[in-house]
Rosetta silent file (secondary structure, phi, psi, omega in degrees, C-alpha in Angstrom):
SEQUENCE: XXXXXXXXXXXXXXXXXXXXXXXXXXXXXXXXXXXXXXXXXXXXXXXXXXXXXXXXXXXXXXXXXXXXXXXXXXXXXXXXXXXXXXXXXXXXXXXXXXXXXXXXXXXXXXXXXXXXXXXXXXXXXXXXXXXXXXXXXXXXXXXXXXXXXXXXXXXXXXXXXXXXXXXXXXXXXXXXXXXXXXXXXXXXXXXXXXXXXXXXXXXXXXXXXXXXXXXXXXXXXXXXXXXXXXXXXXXXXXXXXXXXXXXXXXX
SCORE:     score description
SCORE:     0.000 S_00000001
   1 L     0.000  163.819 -161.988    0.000    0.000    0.000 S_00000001
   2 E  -152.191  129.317  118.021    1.296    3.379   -0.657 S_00000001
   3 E     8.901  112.517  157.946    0.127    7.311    0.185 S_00000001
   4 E  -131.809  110.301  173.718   -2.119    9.059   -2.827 S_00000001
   5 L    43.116   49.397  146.507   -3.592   12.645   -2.356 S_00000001
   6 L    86.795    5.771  140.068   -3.479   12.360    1.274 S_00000001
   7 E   -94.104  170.371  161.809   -5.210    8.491    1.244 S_00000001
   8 E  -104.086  138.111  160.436   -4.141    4.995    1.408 S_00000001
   9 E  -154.574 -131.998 -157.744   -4.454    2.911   -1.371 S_00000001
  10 L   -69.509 -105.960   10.885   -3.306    0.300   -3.531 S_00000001
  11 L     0.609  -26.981  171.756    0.808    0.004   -4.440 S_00000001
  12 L  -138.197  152.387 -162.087   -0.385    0.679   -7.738 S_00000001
  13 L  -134.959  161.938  178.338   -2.241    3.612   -9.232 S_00000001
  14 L    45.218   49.402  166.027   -3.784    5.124  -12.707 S_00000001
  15 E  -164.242  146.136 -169.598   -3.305    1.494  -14.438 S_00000001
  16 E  -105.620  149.141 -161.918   -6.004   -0.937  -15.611 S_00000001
  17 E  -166.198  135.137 -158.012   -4.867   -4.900  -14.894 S_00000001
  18 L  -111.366  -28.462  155.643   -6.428   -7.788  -15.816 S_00000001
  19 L  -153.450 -177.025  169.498   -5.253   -9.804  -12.651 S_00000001
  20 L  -124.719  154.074 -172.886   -2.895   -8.892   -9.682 S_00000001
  21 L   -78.430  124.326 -174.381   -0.032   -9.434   -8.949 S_00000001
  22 L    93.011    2.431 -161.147    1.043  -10.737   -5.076 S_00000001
  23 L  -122.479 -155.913 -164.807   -3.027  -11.307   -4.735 S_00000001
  24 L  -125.081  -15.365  177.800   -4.955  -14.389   -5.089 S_00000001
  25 L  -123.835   64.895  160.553   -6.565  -13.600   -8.065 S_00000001
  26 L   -94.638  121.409  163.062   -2.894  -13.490   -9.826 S_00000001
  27 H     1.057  -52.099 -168.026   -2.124  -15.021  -13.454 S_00000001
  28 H   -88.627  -10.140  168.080   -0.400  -17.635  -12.015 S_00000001
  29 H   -63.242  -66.989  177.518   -3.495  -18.948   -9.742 S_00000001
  30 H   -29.705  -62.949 -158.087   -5.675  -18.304  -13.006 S_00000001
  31 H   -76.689  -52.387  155.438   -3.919  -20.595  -14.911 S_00000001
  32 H   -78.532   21.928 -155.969   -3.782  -22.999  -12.447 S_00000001
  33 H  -110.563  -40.266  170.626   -7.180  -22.821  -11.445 S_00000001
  34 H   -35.170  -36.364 -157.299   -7.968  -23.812  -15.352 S_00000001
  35 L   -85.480  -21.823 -169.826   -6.419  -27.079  -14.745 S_00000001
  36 L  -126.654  -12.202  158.256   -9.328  -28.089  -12.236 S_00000001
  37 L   -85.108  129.781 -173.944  -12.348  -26.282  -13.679 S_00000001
  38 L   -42.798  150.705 -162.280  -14.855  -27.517  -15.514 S_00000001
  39 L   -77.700   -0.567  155.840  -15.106  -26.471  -19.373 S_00000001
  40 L  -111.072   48.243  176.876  -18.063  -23.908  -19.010 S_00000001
  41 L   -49.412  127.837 -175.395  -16.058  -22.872  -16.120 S_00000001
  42 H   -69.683  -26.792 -161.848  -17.898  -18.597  -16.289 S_00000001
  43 H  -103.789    9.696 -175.727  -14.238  -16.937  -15.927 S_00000001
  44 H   -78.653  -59.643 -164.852  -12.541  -19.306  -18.860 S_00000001
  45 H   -96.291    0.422  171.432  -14.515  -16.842  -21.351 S_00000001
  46 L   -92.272   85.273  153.641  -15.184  -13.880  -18.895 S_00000001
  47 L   -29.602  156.301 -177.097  -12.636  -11.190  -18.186 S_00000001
  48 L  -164.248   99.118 -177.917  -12.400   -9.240  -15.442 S_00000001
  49 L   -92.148  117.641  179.613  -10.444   -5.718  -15.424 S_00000001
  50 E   -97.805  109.090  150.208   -9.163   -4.165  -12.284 S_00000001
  51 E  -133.264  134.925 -179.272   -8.673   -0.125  -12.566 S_00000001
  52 E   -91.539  143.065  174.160   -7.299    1.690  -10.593 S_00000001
  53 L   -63.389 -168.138 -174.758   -7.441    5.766   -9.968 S_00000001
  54 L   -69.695  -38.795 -175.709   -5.436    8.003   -8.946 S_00000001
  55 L  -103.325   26.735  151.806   -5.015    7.575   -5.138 S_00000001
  56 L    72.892    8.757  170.662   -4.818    3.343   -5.883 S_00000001
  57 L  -109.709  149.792 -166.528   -8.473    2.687   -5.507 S_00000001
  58 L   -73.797   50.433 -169.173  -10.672    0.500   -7.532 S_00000001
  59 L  -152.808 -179.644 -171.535  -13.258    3.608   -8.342 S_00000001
  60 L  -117.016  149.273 -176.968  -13.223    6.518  -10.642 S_00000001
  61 L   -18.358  109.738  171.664  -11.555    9.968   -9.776 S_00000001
  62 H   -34.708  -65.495  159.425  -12.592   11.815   -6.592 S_00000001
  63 H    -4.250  -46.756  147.599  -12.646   14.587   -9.080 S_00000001
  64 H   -98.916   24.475  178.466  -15.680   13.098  -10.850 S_00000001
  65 L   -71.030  155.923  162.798  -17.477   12.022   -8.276 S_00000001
  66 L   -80.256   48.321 -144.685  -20.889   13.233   -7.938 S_00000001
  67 L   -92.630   50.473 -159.462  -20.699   14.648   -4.676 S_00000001
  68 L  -116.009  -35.935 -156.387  -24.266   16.045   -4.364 S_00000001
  69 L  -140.438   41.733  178.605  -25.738   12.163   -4.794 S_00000001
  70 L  -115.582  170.029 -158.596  -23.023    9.263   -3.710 S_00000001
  71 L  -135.632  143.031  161.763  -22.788    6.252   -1.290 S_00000001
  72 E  -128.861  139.167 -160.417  -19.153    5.782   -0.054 S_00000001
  73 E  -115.386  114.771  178.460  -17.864    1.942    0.264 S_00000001
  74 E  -117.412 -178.163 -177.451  -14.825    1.238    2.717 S_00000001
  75 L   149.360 -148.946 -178.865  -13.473   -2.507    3.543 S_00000001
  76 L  -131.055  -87.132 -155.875  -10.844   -4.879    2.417 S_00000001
  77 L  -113.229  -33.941 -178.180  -10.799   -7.442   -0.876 S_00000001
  78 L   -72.521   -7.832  163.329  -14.321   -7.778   -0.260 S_00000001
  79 L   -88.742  -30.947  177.509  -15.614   -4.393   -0.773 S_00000001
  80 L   -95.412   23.137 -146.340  -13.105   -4.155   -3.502 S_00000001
  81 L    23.568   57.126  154.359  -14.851   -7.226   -5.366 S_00000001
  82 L   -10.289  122.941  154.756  -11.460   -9.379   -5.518 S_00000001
  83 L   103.575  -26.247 -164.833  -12.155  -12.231   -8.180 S_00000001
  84 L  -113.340  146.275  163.337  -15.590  -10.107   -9.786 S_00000001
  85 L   -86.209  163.867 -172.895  -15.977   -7.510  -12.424 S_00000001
  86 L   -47.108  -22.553 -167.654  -17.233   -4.357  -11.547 S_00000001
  87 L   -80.136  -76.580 -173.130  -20.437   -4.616  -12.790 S_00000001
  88 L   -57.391  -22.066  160.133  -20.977   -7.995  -10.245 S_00000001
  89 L   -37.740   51.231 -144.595  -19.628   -6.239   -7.224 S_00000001
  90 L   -21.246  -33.964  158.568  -21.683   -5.334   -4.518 S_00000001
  91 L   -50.473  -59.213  148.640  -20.973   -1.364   -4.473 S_00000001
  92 H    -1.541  -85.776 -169.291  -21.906   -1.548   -7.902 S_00000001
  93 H   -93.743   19.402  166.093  -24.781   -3.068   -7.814 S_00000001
  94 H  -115.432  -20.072  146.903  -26.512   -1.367   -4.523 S_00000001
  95 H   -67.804  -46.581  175.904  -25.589    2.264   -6.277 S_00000001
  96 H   -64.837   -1.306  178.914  -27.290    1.346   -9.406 S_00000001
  97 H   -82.429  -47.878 -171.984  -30.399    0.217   -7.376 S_00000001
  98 H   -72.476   14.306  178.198  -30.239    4.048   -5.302 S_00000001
  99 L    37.447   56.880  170.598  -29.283    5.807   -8.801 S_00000001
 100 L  -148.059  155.097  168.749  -26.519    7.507   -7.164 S_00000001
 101 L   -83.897  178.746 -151.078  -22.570    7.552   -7.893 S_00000001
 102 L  -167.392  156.062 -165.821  -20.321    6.046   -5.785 S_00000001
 103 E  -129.691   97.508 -172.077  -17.073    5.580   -4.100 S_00000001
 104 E   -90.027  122.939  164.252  -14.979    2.728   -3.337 S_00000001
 105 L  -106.278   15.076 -164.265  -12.458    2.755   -0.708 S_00000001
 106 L   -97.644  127.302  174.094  -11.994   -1.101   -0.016 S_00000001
 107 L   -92.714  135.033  163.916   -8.422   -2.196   -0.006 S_00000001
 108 L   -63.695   93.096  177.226   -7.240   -5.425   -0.292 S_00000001
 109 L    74.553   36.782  151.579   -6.036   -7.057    3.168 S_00000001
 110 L   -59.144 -167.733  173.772   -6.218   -4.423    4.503 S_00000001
 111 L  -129.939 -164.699  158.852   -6.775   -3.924    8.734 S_00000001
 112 L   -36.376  -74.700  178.633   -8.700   -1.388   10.861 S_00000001
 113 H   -27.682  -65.740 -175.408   -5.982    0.978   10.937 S_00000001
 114 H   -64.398  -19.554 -175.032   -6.120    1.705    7.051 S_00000001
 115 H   -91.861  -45.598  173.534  -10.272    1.701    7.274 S_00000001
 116 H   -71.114  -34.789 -158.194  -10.436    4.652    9.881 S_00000001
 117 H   -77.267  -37.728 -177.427   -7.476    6.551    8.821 S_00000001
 118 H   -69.720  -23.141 -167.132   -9.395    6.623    4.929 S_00000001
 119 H  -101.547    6.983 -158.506  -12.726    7.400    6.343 S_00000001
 120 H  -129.690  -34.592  126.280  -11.705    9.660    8.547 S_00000001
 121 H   -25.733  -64.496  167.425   -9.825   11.575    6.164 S_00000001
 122 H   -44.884  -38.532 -170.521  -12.805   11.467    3.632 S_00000001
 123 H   -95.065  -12.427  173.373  -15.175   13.291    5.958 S_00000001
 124 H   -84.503  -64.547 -178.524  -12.455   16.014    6.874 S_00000001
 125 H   -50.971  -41.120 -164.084  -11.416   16.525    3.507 S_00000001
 126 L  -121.418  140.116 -171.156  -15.010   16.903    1.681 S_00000001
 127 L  -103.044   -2.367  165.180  -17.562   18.658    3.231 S_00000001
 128 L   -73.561  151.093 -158.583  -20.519   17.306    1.207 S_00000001
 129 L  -135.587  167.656  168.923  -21.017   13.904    3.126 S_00000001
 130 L   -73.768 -179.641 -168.169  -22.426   10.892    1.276 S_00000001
 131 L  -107.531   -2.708  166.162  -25.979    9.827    1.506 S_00000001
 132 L  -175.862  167.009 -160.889  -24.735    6.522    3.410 S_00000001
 133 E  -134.080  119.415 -179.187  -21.851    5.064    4.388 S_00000001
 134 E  -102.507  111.332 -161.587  -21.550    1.010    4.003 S_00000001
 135 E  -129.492  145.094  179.680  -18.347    0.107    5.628 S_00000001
 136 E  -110.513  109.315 -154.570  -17.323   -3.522    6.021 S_00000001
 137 E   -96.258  148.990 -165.644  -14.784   -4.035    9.020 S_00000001
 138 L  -101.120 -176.595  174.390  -11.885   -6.226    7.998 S_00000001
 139 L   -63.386  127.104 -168.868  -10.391   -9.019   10.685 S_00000001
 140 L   -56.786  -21.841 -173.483   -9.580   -7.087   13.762 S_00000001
 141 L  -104.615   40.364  165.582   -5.928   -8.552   13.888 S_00000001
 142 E  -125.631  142.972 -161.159   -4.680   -6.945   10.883 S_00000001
 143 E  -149.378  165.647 -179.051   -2.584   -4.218   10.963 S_00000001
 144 E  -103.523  176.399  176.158    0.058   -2.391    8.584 S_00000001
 145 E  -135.550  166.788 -164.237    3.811   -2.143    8.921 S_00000001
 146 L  -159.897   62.623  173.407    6.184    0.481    7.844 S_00000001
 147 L   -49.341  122.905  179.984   10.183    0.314    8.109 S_00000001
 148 L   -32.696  156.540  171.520   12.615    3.461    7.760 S_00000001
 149 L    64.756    2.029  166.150   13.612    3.791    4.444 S_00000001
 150 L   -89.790  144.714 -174.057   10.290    1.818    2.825 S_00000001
 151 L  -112.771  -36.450 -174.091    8.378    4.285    0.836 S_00000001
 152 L   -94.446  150.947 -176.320    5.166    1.039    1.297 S_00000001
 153 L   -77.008  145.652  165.264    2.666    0.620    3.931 S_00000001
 154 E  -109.031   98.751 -159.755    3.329   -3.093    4.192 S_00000001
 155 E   -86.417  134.797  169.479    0.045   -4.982    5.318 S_00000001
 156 E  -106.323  137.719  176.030    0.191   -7.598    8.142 S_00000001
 157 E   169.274 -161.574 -163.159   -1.680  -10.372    9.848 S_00000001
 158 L   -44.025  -28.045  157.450   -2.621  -13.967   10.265 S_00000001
 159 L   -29.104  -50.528 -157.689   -1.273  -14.720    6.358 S_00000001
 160 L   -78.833  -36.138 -179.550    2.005  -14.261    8.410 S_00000001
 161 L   -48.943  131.743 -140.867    1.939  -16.915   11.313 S_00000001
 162 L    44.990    6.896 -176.217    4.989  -19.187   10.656 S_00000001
 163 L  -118.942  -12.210 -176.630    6.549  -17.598    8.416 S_00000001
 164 L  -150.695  100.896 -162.357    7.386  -14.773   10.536 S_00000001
 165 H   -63.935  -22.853 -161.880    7.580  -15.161   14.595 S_00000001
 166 H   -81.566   -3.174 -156.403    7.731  -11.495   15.405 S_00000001
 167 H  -119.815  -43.017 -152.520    3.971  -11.062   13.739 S_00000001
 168 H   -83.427  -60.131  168.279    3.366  -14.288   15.455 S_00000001
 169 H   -58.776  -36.863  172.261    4.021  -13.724   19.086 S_00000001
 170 H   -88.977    4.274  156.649    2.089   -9.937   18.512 S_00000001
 171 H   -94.587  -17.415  171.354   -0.914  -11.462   17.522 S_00000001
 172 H   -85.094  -38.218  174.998   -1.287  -13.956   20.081 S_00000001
 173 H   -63.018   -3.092 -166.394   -0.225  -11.518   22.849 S_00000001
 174 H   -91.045  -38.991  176.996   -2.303   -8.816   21.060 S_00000001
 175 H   -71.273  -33.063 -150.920   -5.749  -11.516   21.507 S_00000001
 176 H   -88.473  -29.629 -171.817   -4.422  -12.957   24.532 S_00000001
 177 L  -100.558    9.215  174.129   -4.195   -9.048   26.571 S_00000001
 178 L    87.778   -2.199 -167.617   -7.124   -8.193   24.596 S_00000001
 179 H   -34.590  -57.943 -151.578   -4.673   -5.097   22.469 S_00000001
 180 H   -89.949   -7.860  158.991   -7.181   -5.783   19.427 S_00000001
 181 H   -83.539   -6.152  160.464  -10.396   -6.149   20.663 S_00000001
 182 H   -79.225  -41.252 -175.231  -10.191   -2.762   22.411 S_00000001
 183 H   -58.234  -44.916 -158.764   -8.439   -1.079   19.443 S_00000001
 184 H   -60.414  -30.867  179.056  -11.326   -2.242   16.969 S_00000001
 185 H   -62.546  -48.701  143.301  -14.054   -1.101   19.663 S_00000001
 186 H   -56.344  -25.781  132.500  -12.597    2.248   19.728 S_00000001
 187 L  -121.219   71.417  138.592  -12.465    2.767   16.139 S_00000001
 188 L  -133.167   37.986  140.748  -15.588    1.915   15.496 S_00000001
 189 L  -103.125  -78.023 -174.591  -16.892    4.417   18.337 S_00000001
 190 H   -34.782  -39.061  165.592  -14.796    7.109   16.544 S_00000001
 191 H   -75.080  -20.406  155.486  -15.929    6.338   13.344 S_00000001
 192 H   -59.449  -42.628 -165.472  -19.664    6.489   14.620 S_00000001
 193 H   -94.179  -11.396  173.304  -19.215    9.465   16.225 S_00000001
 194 H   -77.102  -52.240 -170.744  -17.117   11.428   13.125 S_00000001
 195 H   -35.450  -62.693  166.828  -19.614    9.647    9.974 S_00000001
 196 L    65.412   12.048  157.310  -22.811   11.417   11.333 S_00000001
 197 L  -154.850  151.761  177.007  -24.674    9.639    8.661 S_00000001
 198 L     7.048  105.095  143.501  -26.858    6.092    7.541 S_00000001
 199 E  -135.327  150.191 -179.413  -24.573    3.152    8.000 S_00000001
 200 E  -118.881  118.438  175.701  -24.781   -0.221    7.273 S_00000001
 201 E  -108.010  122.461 -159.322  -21.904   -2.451    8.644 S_00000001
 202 E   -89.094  156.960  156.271  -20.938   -5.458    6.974 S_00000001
 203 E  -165.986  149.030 -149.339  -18.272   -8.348    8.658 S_00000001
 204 E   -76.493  118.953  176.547  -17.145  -11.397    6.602 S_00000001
 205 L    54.010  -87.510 -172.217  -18.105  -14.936    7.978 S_00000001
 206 L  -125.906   17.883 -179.127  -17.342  -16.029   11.505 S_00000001
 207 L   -74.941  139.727  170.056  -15.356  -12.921   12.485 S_00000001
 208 L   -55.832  108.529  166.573  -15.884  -11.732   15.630 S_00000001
 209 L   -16.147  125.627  170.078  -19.039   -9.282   16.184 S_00000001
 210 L   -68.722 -176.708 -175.274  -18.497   -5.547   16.873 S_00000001
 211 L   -81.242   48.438  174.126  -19.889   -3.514   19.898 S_00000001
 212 L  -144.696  157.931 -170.285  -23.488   -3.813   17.406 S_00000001
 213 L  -131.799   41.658  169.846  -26.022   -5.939   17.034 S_00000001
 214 L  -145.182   40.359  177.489  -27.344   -4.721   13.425 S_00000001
 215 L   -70.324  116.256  138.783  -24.115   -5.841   11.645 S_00000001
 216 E   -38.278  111.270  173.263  -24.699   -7.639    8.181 S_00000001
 217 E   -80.973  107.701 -174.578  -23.011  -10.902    7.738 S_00000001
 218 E  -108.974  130.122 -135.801  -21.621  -11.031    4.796 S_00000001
 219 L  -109.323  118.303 -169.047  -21.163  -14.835    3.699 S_00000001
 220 L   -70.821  106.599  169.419  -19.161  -16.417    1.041 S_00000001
 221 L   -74.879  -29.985  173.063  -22.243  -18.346   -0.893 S_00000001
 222 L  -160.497  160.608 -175.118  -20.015  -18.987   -3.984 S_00000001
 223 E   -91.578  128.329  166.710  -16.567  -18.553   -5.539 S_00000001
 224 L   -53.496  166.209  177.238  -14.864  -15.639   -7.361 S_00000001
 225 L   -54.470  -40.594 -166.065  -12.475  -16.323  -10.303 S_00000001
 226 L   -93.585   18.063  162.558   -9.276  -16.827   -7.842 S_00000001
 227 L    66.517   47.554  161.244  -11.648  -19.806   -5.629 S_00000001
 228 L  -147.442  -65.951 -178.181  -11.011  -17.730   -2.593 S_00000001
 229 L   -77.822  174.171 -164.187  -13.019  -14.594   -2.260 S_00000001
 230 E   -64.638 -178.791 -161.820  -17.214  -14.809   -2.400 S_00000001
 231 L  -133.881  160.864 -179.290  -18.310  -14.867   -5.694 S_00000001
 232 L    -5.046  -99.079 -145.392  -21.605  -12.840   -8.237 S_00000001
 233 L   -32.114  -70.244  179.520  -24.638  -15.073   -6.353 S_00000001
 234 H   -60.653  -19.960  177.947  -22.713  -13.516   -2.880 S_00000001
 235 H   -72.537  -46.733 -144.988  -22.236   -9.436   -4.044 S_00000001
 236 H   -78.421  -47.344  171.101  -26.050  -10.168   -5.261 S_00000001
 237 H   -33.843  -62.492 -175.049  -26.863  -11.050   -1.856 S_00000001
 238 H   -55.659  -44.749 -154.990  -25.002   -8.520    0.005 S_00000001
 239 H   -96.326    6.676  170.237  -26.397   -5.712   -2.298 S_00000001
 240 H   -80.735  -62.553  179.713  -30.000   -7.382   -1.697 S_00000001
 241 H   -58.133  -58.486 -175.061  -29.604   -7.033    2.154 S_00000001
 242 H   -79.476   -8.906  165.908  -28.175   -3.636    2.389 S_00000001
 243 H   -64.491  -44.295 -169.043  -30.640   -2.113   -0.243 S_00000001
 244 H   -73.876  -30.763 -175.899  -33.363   -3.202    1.849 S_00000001
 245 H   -58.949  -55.733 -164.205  -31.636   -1.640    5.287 S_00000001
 246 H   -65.906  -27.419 -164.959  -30.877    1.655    2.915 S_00000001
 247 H   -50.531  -44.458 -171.582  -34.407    1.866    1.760 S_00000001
 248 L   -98.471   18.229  173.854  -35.427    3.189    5.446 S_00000001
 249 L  -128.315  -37.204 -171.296  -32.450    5.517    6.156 S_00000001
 250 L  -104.656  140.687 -178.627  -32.012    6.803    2.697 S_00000001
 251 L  -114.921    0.000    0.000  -34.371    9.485    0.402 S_00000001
């Protein structure tokens, strides 16, 4: 991850990509993922183009946003549809039901850290506010790292256990003294109390529940192109569920 106009976003920015690289939905997955899917496998003849803006996010230039009528989207691979074209995404397809533009901020493996510091930015920088804010909290025990003389946020967590002890020993002491369920409780009361408008909060499978009890689970039902993140049939879901939630906060 890298610094753009005063956000976080991808490592790479203002380039269109067909899969990524270091991700799960990489060429090299693709191709072996060929080898075991059946021949009207949907992604053998379906493409799927990731581009990114200027500040490294999977949306099109704060610049043209629409910021009279928009939804703003924060998360991690799942907010940024990993594996799905844009069209099949769940931001996507819950702004075209509200006819409104839209904003994605979901980063790939990303943490907390990277989800408050963008949304918390966003409402300081623009003073027009969206018309809701659908933010999807990543696993609380992810967090970034950042060594003198690295120009990249480097993201960290559970990915890491055995391969790196020093990640390994701060995540069990960080669960075992409780570090990360108090950070994540505290920003998501700071992010309640800056947002000031309609939210719907999404969190991904069996991850542990925030200090709310009107959190959207959102559930992998089927597989994306790289057989890891959810897949269409789940974005259609998600963007079923939070339409109906938006209907009675949003005009």
């Amino acid at each position: 991850m890298k610094f753009y106009n005063d956000f976080i976003g991808e490592d790479i920015n203002n380039t269109k990509v067909n899969f990524l690289h270091g991700n799960s939905d990489s060429e090299e997955n693709y191709t072996s993922n060929l080898k075991t899917q059946p021949e009207d496998w949907y992604y053998r003849e379906n493409k799927i183009e990731y581009s990114f803006n200027s500040s490294g996010h999977r949306s099109k230039e704060i610049k043209d946003l629409d910021f009279d009528n928009y939804l703003l989207f924060i998360g991690c691979s799942h907010t940024q549809g990993v594996g799905v074209k844009l069209e099949d995404s769940y931001p996507h397809m819950i702004s075209k039901k509200f006819k409104c533009d839209y904003y994605n901020l979901g980063i790939s493996a990303t943490g907390i850290d990277v989800l408050e510091y963008n949304l918390l930015t966003w409402f300081f920088k623009f003073n027009k506010k969206p018309k809701a804010v659908i933010a999807q909290f990543p696993d609380h025990s992810r967090f970034l790292s950042c060594y003198e003389g690295y120009s990249n946020l480097i993201p960290n967590g559970s990915w890491n256990i055995g391969s790196d002890k020093n990640v390994e020993k701060l995540l069990v002491n960080g669960e075992d003294t409780g570090f990360f369920y108090a950070r994540k409780n505290i920003s998501y009361r700071l992010i309640n109390t800056v947002v000031q408008v309609p939210t719907v909060r999404l969190n991904y499978g069996s991850q542990v529940m925030y200090d709310t009890i009107d959190e959207v689970r959102f559930r992998r039902l089927d597989l994306a192109r790289d057989l890891s993140h959810p897949g269409v049939e789940s974005h259609k879901v998600v963007a079923d569920t939070v339409s109906t939630i938006l209907n009675t906060q949003v005009k």
